[in-house]
N, C-alpha and C positions, 0 to 999 in steps of 0.2 A: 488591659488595653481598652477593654469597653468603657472602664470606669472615668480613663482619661477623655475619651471621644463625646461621653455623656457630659465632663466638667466642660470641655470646649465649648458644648452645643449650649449649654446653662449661660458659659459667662461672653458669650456672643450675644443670645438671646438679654440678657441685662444688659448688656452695651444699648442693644437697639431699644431696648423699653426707656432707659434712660436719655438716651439721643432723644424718643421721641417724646419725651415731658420734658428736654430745653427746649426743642422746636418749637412746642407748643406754647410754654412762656414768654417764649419772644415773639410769636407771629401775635399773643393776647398783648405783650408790650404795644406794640408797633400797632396794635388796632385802637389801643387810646390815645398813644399818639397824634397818629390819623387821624382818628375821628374826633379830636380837640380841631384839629385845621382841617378837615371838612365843614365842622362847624361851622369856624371864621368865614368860612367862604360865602356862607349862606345870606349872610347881608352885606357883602358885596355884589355878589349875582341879583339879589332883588331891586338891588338901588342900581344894577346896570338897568335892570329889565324896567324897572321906571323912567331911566332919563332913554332908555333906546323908544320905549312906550312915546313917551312926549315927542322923540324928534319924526317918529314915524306918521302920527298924529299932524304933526308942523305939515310933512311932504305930503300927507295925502289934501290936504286944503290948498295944498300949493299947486298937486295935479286938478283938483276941482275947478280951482281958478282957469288953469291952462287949458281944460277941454271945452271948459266957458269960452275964453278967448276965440279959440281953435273953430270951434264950431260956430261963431258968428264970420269966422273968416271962411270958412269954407263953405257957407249960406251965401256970404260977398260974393265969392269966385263963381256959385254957381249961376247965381242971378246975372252975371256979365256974360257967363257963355249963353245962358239962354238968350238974353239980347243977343249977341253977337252971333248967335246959329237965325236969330230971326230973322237977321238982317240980310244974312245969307238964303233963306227961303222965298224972300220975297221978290 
């Protein structure tokens, strides 16, 4: 009886050693897989990060413009309340 309990525990034990050498062939399959298209990915992510580069580049000269704008307008507005509070003082 022992001698069958000890073949059980053997050929369970080789089940699982062999289970875990296809596992492991397939998770190394599927990792060259993957990392052929990680690859790919890598100069499309840099050619995004160049035209996202340029168009961030475009907005931020386009806020410089606007705070330029902004700030001769709000110099306008102050310079008319100062009049317009003087006129009131006097």
């Amino acid at each position: 009886m022992v001698e069958v309990a000890w073949a059980a525990i053997g050929l369970l034990a080789a089940s699982l050693f062999g289970s875990l050498y296809w596992l492991g062939s397939r998770i190394d399959g599927l990792d060259a897989k993957f990392g052929a298209r990680i690859d790919g990915l890598d100069s499309k992510i840099d050619n995004l990060d160049t035209k996202l580069g340029a168009r961030i580049d475009n907005l931020s000269t386009r806020i410089d413009n606007l705070d330029t704008k902004l700030g001769a307008r709000i110099d306008n507005l102050a310079a008319r309340m100062d009049a317009h509070l003087q006129g009131h003082s006097a």
